[in-house]
Every structure is written in C-alpha cells, then in structure tokens.
N, C-alpha and C positions, 0 to 999 in steps of 0.2 A: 504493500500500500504506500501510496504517496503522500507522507507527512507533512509537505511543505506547505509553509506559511506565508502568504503575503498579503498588503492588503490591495484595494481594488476601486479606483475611481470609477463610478459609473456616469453615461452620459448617454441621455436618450435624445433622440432630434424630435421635433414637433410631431412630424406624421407618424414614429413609432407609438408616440403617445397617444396620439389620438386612434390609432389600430387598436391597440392594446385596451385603452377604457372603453372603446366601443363594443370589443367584442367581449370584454370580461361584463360589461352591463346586461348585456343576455342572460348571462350568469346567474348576472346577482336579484336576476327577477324570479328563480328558482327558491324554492325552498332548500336548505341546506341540511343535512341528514339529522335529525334532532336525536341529544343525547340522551340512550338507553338508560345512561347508568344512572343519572339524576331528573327523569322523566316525572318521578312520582313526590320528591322532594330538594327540589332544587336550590332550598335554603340550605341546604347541606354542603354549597359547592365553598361558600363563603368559607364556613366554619373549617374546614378543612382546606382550606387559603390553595382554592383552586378558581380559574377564573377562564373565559376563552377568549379574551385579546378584546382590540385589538392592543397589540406588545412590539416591541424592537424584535427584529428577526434578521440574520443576517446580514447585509449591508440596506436594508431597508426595514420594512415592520409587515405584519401576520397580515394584512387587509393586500399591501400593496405587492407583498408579493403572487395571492392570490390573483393579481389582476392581472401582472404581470407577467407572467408563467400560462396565464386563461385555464386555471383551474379552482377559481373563486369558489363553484360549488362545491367541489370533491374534497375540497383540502380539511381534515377534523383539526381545529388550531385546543391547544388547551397550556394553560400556565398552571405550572406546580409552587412552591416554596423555595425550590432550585433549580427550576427547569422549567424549558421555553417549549414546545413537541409541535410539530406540523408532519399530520402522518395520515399517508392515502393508501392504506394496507388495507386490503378487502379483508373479510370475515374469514373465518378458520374454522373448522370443524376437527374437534379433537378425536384424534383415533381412537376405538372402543380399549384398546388395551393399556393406554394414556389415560383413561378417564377420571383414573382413583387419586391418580397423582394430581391432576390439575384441580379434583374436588379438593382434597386437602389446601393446596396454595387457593383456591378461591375462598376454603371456608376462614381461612385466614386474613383474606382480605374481607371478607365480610362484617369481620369486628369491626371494618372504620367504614366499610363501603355497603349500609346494611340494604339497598336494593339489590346488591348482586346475590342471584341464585347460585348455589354450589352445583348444583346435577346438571346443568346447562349442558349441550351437548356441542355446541358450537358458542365459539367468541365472537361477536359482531364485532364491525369496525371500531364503535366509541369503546365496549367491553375490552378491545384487545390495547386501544391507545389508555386505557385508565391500567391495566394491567401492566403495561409497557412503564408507565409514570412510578407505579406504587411502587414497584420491582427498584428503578431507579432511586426511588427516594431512598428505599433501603440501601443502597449502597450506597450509597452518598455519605446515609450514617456510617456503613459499615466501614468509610475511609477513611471518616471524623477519629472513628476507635482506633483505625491504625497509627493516627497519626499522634494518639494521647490528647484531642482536643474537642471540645462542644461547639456546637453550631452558636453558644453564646459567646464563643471567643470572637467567632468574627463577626456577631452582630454590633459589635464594639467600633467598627469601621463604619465609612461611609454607607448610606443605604445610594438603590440606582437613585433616586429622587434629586441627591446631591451631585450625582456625574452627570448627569443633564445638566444641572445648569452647569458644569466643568466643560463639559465638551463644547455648549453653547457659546462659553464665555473666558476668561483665563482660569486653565487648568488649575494652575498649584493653588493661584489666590483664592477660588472657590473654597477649593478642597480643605486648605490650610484655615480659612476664616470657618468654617465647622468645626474643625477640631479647636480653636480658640473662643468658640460660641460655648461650647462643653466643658471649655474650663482647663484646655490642657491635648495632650496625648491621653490615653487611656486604653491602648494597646496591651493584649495579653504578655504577659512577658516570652521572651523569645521570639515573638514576631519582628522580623526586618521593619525599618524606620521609613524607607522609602515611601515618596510621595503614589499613591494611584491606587492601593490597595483596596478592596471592596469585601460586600458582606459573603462572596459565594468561593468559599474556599482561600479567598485572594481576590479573586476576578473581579471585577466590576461591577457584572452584571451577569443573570443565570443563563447558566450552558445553555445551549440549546440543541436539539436535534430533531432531522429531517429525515421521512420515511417515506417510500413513495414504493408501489411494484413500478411501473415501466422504466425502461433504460434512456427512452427518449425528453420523459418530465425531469430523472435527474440529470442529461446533460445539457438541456437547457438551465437548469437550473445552477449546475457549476460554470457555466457560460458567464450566465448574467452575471454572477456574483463573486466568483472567485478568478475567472478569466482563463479557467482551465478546458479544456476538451476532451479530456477522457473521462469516463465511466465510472471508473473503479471508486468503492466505499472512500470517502476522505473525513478526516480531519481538517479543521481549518481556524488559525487565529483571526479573530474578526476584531480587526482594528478602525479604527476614529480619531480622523484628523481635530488635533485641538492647537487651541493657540496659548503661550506664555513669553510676554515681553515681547507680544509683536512676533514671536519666532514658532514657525507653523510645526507639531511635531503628530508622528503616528503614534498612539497608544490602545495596547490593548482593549478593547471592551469585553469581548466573551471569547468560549473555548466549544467551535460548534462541529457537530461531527452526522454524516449523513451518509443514506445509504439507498440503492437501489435491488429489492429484490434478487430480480430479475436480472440482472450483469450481475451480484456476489453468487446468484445461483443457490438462492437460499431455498432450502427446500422442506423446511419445518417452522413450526413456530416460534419454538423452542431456540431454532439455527439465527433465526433472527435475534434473539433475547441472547444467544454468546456474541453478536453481534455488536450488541448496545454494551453487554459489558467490558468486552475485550477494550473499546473504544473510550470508552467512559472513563474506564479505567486509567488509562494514560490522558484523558485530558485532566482529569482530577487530578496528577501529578504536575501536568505542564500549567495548570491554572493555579496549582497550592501554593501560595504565597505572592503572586504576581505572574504571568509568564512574561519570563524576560530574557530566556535561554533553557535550552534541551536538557534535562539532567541524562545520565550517559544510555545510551541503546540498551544494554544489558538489565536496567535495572528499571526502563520504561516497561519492555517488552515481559522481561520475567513476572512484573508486579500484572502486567494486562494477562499474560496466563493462569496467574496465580487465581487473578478475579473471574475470568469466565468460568476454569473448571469446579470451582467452587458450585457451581450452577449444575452442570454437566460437562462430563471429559471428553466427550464426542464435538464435533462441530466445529472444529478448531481455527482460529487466525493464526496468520504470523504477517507480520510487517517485514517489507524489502525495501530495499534502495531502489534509486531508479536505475533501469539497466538489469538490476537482480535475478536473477532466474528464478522462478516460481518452487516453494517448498514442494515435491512431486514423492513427499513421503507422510506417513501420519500414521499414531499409533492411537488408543485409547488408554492403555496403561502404559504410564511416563517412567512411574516408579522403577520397576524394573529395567528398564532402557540406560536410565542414572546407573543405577545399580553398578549395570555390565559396564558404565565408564570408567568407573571410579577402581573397577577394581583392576582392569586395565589399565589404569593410568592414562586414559585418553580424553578427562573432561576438563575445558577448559580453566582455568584456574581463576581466581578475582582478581590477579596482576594484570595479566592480557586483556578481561573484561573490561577491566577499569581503561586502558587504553582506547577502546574501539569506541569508531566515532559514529557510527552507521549502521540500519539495521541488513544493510546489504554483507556484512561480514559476520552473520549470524546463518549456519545454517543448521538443516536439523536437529543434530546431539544438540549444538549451541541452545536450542531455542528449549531442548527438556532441560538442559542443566539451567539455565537461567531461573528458568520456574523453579525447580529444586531451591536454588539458593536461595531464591525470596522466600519461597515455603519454610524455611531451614529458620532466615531472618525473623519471618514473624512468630511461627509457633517456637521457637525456643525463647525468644524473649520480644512480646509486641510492643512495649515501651522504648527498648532501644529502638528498634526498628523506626519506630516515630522518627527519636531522636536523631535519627542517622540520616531520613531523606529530608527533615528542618534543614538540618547544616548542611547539606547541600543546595535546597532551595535558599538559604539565605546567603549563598554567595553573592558581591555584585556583580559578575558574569561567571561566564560557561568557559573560560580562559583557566586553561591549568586544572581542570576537572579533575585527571590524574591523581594529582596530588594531593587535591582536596579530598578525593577517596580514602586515601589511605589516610589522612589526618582524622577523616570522621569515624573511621575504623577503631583509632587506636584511641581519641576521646571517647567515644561510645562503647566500642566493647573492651579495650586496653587491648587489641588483637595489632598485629602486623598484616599484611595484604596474608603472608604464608599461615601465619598461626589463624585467622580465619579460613582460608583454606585446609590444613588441616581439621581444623573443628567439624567445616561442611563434612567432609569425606565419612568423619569418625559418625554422624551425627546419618550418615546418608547411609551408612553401614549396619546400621545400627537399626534406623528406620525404615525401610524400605524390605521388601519381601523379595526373592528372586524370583518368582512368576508371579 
C-alpha cells in the first residue's frame, strides 16, 4: 500500500461546478436511505455523541463531497466521538455458520445500541456503518490502554471549534490565546509542548474514513482529493493551509484512511473490519501526539498486525513501498513460523529493524517477526510499551530514529538493541507452540 502523504490544492473552473450541483440536485431531491438503527429512537443519536454531518471531510466536508463525486444519495455520512465515516457498502448477509458469533458481538452492542436485534440474519447498510463505528471506537480505546493514557488526557487540548478559527485566522495566536484564556498550559505530563496538538489522539480533528464497493467512486475520489490515480486502499495526511506572521504554512488536520471493496478484493465482512483495523491502526500511531514524521516501518507495520489479528488471523495486510513486489505468501498461524526463525537464527533482529526506512524492505518472515515483537512489547509489559512509542513520538523529527530507538530501549526497558533481542527470542521460545 501506498502510504504517502501530501496535501492537495483543489481548483474547480465555473462549468465543473455548475455540472456537478446540477447533476448532484437530482440527487438530493431523493430521499436518502433512512437510518435502521435509530429509526425508532432517534434521541439516542445525541446521547451517545453520534450525529450525521454535515462535518469537514477530506479536503472539503460530508454534503460537498457528496455532490461532488454525484453520489449525494448513496453516501450513509455518520460522526462518532472520534471519527468522521462516509461509507456506500451494501448490506451483508451473514453466513449461517457465522451466525453465533456475530449474535454474540451484536448482543454486545446492544447494551449501548438497544434497537439493534441480535438474531438478524443480514446487516443493512446503516447496521453495518454503526457496526463498522462501534468496533472502531473500541479501538480507539483499546490504543488509549496501550499507550497508559484516557481520552481525558487529550480532552485537555484544543477542541476542532478552536482550529477553525486557527486555520481561519493566525494559527499559533488562536491556539496560544486559548491556552492563556485557561489560565496557562494544562497539558498531561509527558505530552510534547508543540504548538497544533488537538483532542483526537494529537490530531486536530477526528480520523476519518471512507468506504465505498466500486473501484470507479474511489478513484475519482483519490483524484479529487489526494491527486492520486491509483486504486489501491490509502492512507492519507489531510493537511490545511494556515497563516502565522503573514507566513503561509501546511498543517496537519486529520489522519484519513479509505478503501475500495472491490480493487482490495474484499471478500467478507469481517475482510473489510481487518481492513479498518490494520489501517487504523497505524494512523492512531502517525496521528498520536501530532503527525509530524513516520515512527520506523517495523514498528508501524508490526503494531497494524498486532491490531487486526486481535480481530481474526485470516484476512491479512501488509504495506509495500512503491515499486514493492506484492507479499505472494500468507499463513494463518504466525506463531509457529516465528518459532522456526528464531530457532534458526534467521529473524530479523531490532538492530537492522531499527535501521529500515521502508515498508518495501519488509518481507514475509519480516512482517510475522515484526508482529511477534510488538506482541512480545505489549503482553510482557503494556506500560512500557506506552512509554517506548511516547519517546519516540515526542521526538522533534524523524532525523536519527536509529538512535532514538535504542535510547528509548534502554530508558524504558534498561535493555541494549541485543539484550532486547535476546529477551524476544527467550520470550518467543518460551511462548509460542511449534505447530
């Protein structure tokens, strides 16, 4: 997958414009699919700080890219607490021999979402985007825990409310005259000081993510917005031109990741859901604390396996460089694959990892040993673990990563690049079954 980030002036000429509202106006004299889940109490969307736009959406907002794209009616838009979702997945019908499982995670979400039926035999489109949201928000938490911190640490930052009028107007002065309206900083401790920081992880403003089946809506869609021409599943920093002292600069706003059925070849529902977390995954890394540089290949990629198989071990990503050859192997049990490296002496070690700049110099074994080592990271001790990708998000750049590794190694765990390696091996010996 292609991870690169840029941002993206758009410019439409008069007659696009007038194409485009005219033919998105047919549209919007449609009725647009009315939502299942809160059909019968729709006071409930509030209380549970769900809302459906219109919101900022990629380099525009939820109404105008519907118009823009001329899929005003089809597109379900829905805002979470941490998340932005614009997704045109038809309905699902869950296989009879899936059925027990998906009762169970639906009667689960029933505690919060109490119109949803557990015995349902198919997911409708708003059923599968409320599903797709809940699932998410649970991770979201589940990042918070890794990282040792509450969603009350960064409600401590700015809210979006105050990057609007930033982006609108001068950045730092906005920003800065709030935090001196409060009396101060008031920043969790360990958090970086830098100016930009917001309440989503870091970010600014909530992730977002975009789901569509046809291959043709999402490459007009990476067209308009990212300036890209290929298909494949992206990631993308979505930045916003602001001004300070006259001096025009690009700054993050969000961390938006999107996907096309139909070109990823997804062929379950479930394929889609390692989808969203594999991706998620690493933008919650690139978005934690600011993104303002890549923390290393090995320890994006290993944390985004870590997170989908958590879900299910089937369905797998891996991220390439561009140029990359496509992973053209896959296993369901990683465990053992480790296993047979380590005992060989053929798994990459955290010296060489810590070196690689790219996820193009990852292949196969690389990509189970990576997961390994994060697995290793967090269930031996998930406090450090926090502590280890902080100090590397609070570098002020991605300059010398290297050696910033191995210093957050040896303040976090007291380990050297070898004596962590070691530990893995003993730990990977130790844990893992040979079939």
């Amino acid at each position: 997958m292609n991870s690169s980030r840029r941002p993206l002036l758009l410019v439409f000429c008069l007659l696009t414009a007038f194409i485009l509202t005219s033919a998105s106006g047919a549209q919007r004299n449609k009725k647009p699919l009315p939502d299942t889940v809160f059909a019968k109490k729709p006071e409930l969307m509030a209380e549970l700080g769900l809302s459906y736009g219109p919101f900022p959406f990629a380099h525009s907002n939820s109404d105008q890219v519907g118009q823009e794209l001329l899929i005003s009616r089809d597109v379900l838009w829905l805002q979470t607490p941490h998340f932005r979702f614009g997704s045109m997945l038809k309905k699902w019908k869950i296989p009879v021999p899936e059925r027990k499982a998906y009762r169970a995670e639906l009667t689960e979400m029933q505690a919060t979402y109490p119109e949803i039926d557990p015995k349902i035999s198919t997911l409708d489109p708003w059923l599968r985007l409320h599903l797709y949201a809940w699932r998410m928000e649970k991770m979201y938490a589940l990042f918070l825990d890794h990282m040792g911190l509450t969603d009350a640490d960064f409600l401590k930052l700015p809210p979006e409310e105050v990057f609007d009028r930033a982006f609108a107007g001068e950045y730092t002065e906005t920003i800065n005259q709030f935090e001196l309206d409060r009396g101060g900083q008031v920043r969790s401790p360990g958090f970086p000081q830098w100016v930009g920081m917001g309440q989503f992880l870091g970010e600014p403003y909530r992730f977002e993510i975009f789901m569509c089946e046809e291959e043709s809506i999402w490459r007009e869609f990476k067209l308009s917005y990212f300036g890209i021409k290929t298909t494949h599943p992206q990631r993308w920093n979505i930045k916003v031109e602001s001004t300070d002292k006259g001096l025009t600069q690009s700054r993050s706003r969000c961390m938006l990741f999107g996907i096309s059925g139909k070109q990823a070849e997804v062929r379950h529902e479930q394929h889609m859901h390692n989808a969203l977390r594999h991706n998620l995954a690493i933008n919650f890394l690139d978005g934690y604390m600011l993104y303002l540089f890549d923390l290393p290949a090995w320890l994006r990629e290993g944390y985004a396996h870590y997170m989908r198989r958590l879900n299910l071990k089937g369905y797998s990503f891996y991220d390439a460089g561009e140029g990359a050859a496509a992973i053209d192997k896959d296993l369901e049990e990683w465990a053992p694959e480790v296993r047979k490296l380590v005992k060989k002496n053929e798994a990459a070690d955290f010296a060489t990892l810590a070196r690689l700049n790219d996820y193009v110099d990852l292949d196969f074994e690389s990509h189970v040993v990576v997961w390994s080592k994060i697995e290793f990271l967090i269930t031996t001790d998930k406090t450090k673990f926090g502590r280890f990708v902080t100090l590397l998000k609070s570098q002020e750049s991605g300059a010398g990563m290297a050696d910033a590794q191995r210093k957050a190694f040896k303040e976090v765990y007291g380990w050297t690049m070898h004596q962590a390696e070691e530990a893995w091996k003993a730990w990977v010996l130790e844990t893992y079954a040979v079939k």
